[in-house]
C-alpha positions in Angstrom: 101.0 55.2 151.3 102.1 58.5 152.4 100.6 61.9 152.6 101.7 65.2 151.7 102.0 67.9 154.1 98.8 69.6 152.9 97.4 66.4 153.5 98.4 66.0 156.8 97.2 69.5 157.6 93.7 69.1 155.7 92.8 65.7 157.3 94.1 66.8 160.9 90.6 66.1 162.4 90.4 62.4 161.0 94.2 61.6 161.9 93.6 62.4 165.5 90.7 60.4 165.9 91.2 57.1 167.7 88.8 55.2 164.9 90.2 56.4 162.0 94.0 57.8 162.4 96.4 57.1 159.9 95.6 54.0 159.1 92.3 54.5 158.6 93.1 58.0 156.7 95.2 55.9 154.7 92.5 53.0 154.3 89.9 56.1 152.5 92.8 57.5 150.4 93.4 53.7 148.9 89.6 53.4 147.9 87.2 53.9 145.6 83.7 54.9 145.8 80.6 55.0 143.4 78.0 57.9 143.9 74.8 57.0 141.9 72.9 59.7 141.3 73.7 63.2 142.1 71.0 65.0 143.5 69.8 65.5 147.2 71.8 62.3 148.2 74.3 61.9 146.4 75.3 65.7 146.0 76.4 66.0 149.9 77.3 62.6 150.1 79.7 63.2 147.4 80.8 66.7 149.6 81.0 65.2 152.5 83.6 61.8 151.0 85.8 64.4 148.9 86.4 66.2 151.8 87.5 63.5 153.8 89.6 62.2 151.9 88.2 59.4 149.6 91.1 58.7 147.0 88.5 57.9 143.8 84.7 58.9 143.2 82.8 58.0 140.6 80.1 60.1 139.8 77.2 58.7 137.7 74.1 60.4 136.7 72.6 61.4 133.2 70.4 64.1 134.4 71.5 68.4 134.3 71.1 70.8 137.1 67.7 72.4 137.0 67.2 75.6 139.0 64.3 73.4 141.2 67.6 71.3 141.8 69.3 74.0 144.0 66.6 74.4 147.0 68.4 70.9 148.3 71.3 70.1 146.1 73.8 72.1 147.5 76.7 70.6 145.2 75.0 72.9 142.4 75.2 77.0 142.2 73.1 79.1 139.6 76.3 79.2 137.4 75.3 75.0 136.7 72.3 75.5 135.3 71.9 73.6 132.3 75.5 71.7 132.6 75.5 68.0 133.0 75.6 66.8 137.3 78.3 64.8 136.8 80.2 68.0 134.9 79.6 70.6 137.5 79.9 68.4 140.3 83.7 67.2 139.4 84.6 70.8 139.0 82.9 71.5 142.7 84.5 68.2 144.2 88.1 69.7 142.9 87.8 72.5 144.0 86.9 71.1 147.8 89.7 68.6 147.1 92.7 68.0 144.4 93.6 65.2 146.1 90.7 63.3 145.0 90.2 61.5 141.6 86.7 62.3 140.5 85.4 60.4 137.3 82.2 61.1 135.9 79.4 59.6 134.0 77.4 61.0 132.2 74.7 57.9 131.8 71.2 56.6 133.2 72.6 52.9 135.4 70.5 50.4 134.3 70.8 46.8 134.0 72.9 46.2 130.9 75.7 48.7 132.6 75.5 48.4 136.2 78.3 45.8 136.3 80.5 47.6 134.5 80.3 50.8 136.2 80.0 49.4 139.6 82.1 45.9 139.3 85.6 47.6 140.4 84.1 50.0 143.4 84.9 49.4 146.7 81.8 50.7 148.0 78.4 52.6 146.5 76.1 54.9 147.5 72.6 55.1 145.6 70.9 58.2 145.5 68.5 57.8 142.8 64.9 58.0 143.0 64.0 55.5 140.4 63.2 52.1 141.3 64.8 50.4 138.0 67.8 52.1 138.6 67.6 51.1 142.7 67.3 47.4 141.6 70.1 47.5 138.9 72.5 48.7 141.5 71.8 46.5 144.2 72.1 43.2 141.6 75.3 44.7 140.6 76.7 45.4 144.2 75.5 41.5 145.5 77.5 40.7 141.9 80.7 42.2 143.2 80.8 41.8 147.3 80.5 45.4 147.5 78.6 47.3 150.4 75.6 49.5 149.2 74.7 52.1 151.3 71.3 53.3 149.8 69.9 56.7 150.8 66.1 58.3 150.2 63.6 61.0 150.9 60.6 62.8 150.1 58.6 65.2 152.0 60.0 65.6 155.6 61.0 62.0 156.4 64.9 59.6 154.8 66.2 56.6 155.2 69.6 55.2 154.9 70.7 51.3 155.0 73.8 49.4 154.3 73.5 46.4 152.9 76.1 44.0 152.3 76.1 40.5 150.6 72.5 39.3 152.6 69.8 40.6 152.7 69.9 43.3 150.2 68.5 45.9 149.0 65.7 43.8 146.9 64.9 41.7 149.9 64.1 45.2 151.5 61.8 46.3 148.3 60.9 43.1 146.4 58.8 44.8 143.4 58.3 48.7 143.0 55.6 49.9 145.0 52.5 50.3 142.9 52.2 54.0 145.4 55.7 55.0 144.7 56.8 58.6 145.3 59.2 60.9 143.6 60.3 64.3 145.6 58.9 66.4 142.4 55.1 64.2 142.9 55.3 65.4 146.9 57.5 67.5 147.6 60.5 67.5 149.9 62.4 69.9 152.9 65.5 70.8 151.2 67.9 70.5 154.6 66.7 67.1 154.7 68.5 66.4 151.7 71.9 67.3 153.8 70.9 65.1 156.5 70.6 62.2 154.7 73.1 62.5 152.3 75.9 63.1 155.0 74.0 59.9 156.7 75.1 58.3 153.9 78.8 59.4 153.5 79.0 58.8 157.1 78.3 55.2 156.9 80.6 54.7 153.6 83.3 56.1 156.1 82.3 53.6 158.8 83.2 50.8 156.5 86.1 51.9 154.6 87.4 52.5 158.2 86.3 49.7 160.1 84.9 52.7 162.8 82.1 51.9 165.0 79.7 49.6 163.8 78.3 50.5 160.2 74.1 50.1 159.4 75.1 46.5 157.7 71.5 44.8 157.2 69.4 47.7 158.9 67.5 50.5 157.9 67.6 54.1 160.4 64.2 55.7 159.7 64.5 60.1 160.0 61.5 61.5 160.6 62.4 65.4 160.4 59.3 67.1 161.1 59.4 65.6 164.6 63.3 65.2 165.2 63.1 61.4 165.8 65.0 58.8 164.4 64.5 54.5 164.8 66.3 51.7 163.2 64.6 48.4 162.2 66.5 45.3 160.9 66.1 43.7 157.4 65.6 40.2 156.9 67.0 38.5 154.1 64.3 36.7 152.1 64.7 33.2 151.4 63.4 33.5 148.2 65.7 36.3 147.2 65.6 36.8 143.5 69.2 38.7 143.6 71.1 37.5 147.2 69.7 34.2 147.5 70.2 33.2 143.7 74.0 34.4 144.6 74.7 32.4 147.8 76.5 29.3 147.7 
């Protein structure tokens, strides 16, 4: 796979890096990656992927930009209001990047379509703040062997977590938490939506690349209003309804 001169030019940084170079430059241009949800998460994380380099995105979320969208999701300018994400967001992800196929959904993931959107994605990141939708993604993912790297926040404090094969992302959250919390119920520090989303394109790059040693089975914990971050490990749950139904 070769690259054009303004290729070589935009993606300078990456080529010179001993982790990525060209092969690994060459490794992003050759893949294709889901974005679920395009708000606080997914909007940079979407940025953050077009700019590097990523050869396909697939954008999906039903929802239009809202002008309490644009305090954190930075993909978005007052000219969106009103338009579909997944419209705007294209436009803004060409604009950053022609090289870059970007094809967009407009549609809520659920269970009946999760397969079909996700099934032929080399890797997904899920942004959404809806447990339903969480769980629908991470069956589909286990379905297909591909790595989910799962983002959220609310108030001052993310997470992001890469889970791949077991455990996944149900064995993390078995049942939606009866105290569950949406960013519009409590609030949320809009730059933390940048740090977490680019947490999360960072670690799709990590395993597209084979660079450094990707969150695979672990959970890093951001706590923003003190500047601290720790990482825990998940354990895969023997009783697993999605990853141990799926092992062999």
């Amino acid at each position: 796979m070769s690259f054009s001169d303004d290729e070589i030019e935009r993606y300078a940084r990456h080529l010179v890096l001993s982790e990525i170079g060209g092969p690994g430059q060459q490794r992003l241009k050759a893949t294709r990656v889901a974005i679920v949800g395009l708000g606080g998460v997914g909007g940079p994380a979407a940025l953050y992927l077009a700019a590097a380099g990523v050869g396909a995105l697939r954008l999906i979320d039903d929802d239009a930009v809202a002008l309490s969208n644009l305090q954190r999701q930075v993909l978005f300018t007052g000219d969106d209001l009103a338009r579909p994400k997944v419209e705007a967001g294209a436009e803004a992800l060409d604009r950053l990047n022609p090289h870059v196929a970007v094809d967009a959904h407009r549609e809520r993931i659920t269970e009946a379509n999760a397969e079909a959107l996700l099934g032929d994605c080399d890797v997904v990141i899920d942004g959404t703040d809806d447990f339903a939708a969480r769980f629908a993604v991470n069956a589909a993912c286990v379905a297909a062997g591909a790595p989910l790297v799962s983002g959220a926040l609310g108030r001052w404090s993310g997470q992001v977590g890469v889970f791949h094969g077991r455990p996944c992302y149900r064995c993390l959250v078995p049942e939606t938490p009866p105290d569950a919390e949406t960013c519009a119920r409590v609030g949320v520090v809009g730059a933390l939506a940048g740090v977490v989303g680019a947490m999360a394109a960072l670690e799709a790059i990590k395993l597209i690349t084979g660079a450094g040693r990707p969150l695979t089975g672990r959970l890093l914990l951001y706590d923003g209003l003190t500047g601290t971050a720790r990482t825990v490990r998940v354990s895969a749950d023997p009783d697993c309804s999605v990853c141990a139904a799926a092992s062999p």
